[in-house]
C-alpha positions as CSV (number, residue, x, y, z in Angstrom):
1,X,-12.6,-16.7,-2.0
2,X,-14.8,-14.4,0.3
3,X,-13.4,-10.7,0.3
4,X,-15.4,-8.9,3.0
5,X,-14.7,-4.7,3.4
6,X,-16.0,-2.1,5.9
7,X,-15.6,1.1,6.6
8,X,-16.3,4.1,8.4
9,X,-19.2,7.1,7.8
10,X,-18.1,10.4,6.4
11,X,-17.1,12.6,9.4
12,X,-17.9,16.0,7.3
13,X,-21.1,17.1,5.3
14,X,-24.2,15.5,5.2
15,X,-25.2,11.9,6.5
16,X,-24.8,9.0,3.7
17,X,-27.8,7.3,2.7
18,X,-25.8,4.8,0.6
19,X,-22.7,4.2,-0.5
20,X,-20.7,3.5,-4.2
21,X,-18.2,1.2,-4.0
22,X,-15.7,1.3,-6.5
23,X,-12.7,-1.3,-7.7
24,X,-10.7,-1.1,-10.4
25,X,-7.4,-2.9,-11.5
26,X,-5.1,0.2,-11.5
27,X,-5.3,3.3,-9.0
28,X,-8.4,5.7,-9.7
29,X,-9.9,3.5,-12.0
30,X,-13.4,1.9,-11.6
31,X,-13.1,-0.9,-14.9
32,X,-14.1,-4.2,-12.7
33,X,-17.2,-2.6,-10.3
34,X,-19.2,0.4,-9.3
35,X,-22.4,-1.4,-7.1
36,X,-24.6,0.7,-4.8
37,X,-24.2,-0.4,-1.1
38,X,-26.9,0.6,1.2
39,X,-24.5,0.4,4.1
40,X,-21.2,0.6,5.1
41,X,-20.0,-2.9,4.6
42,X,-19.7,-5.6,1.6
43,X,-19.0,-8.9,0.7
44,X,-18.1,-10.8,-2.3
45,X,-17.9,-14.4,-3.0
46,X,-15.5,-16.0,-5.4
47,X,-12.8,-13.1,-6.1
48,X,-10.3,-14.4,-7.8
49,X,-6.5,-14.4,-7.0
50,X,-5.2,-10.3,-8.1
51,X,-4.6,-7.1,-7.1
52,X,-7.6,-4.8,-6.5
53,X,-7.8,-1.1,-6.0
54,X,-10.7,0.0,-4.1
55,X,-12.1,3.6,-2.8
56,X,-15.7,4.1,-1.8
57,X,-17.9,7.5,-2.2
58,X,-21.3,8.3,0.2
59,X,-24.3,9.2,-1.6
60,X,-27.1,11.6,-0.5
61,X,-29.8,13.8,-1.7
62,X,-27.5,16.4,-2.7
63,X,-25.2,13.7,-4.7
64,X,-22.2,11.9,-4.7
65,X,-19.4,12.5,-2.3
66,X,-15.7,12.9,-3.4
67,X,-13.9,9.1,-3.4
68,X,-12.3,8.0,0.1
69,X,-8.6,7.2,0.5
70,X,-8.1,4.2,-1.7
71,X,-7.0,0.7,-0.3
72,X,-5.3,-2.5,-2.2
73,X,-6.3,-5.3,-1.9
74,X,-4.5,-8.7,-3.4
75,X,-6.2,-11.9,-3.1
76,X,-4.3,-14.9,-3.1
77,X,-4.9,-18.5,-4.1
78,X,-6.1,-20.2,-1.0
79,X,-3.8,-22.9,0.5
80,X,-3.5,-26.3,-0.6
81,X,-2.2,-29.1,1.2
82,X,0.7,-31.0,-1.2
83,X,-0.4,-34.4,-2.1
């Protein structure tokens, strides 16, 4: 399963030069990832089926942002044809 995410720039304080993605299996927490992502998109290959809760924070020289509004994501089994 490919789970692909995007999302917007900061629209106050300084300009991002990265990004930290977060995911975790409850809200707020981080348990399953925190990557570096030089820009504002991901993908990820093989995700298996659950629930995820995602937030993202924007890195800079002067440090780490506060977390964005956090999304949900579930991931399904993919279809399959009986027979």
């Amino acid at each position: 399963m490919l789970a692909a995410l995007s999302w917007a720039a900061p629209i106050a304080g300084g300009t991002a030069d990265s990004y930290v993605l977060e995911a975790g299996t409850a809200s707020g927490l981080a348990n399953l990832a925190r990557l570096s992502v030089g820009g504002n998109s991901f993908q990820a290959l093989g995700v298996p089926p659950g629930t995820y809760y995602l937030r993202v924070r924007a890195v800079n020289r002067v440090g780490v942002g506060p977390a964005s509004a956090e999304v949900i994501v579930v991931v399904r089994q993919p279809f399959r044809r009986p027979g």
